[in-house]
C-alpha positions in Angstrom: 4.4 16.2 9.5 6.0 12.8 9.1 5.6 12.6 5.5 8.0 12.5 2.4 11.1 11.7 5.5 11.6 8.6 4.1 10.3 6.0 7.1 8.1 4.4 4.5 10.2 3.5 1.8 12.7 2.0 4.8 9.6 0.9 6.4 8.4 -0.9 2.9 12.2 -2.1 1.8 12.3 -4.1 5.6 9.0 -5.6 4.4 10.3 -6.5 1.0 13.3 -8.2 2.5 10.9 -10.7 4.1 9.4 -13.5 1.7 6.6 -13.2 2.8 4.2 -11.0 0.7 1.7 -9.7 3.3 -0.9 -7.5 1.0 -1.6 -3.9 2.4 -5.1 -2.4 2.1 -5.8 0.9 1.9 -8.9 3.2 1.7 -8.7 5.0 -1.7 -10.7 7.8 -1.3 -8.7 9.4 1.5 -5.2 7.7 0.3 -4.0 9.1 -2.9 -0.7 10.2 -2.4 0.1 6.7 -0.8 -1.4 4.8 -3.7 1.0 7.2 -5.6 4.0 6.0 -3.6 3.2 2.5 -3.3 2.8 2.0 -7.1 6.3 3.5 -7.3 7.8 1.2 -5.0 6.7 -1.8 -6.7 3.0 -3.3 -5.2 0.6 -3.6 -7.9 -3.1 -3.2 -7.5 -5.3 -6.5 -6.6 -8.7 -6.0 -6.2 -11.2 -2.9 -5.0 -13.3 -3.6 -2.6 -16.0 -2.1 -0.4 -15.7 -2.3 3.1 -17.8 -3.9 5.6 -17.7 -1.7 8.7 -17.0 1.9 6.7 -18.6 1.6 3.4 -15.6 2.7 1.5 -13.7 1.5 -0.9 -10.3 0.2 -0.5 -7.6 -1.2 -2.3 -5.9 -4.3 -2.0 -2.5 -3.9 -3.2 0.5 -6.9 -2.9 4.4 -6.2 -3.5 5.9 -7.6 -6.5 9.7 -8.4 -6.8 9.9 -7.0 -10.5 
């Protein structure tokens, strides 16, 4: 019910104010719409990866100041 408020985009623009590129993973599968807004606000796709403990694959995504 929290979605599309806008507490992740001021969420993410807090993180992009801090030098300090900290990458966020994500599981793909069960993520789409996130991946979707993520791309938009600027982090660019890293690597894919499977996941030790689940067995899925995830994302590793890292913010670019473009």
């Amino acid at each position: 019910p929290h979605q599309s408020l806008g507490f992740g985009r001021k969420l993410l623009n807090f993180v992009k104010s801090n030098p300090s590129n900290a990458p966020v993973k994500m599981f793909i599968k069960k993520k789409q719409k996130a991946i979707s807004f993520y791309l938009r606000e600027g982090f660019l796709i890293i690597s894919e990866n499977i996941d030790d403990n689940t067995q899925e694959l995830e994302l590793s995504m890292t913010w670019t100041n473009l």
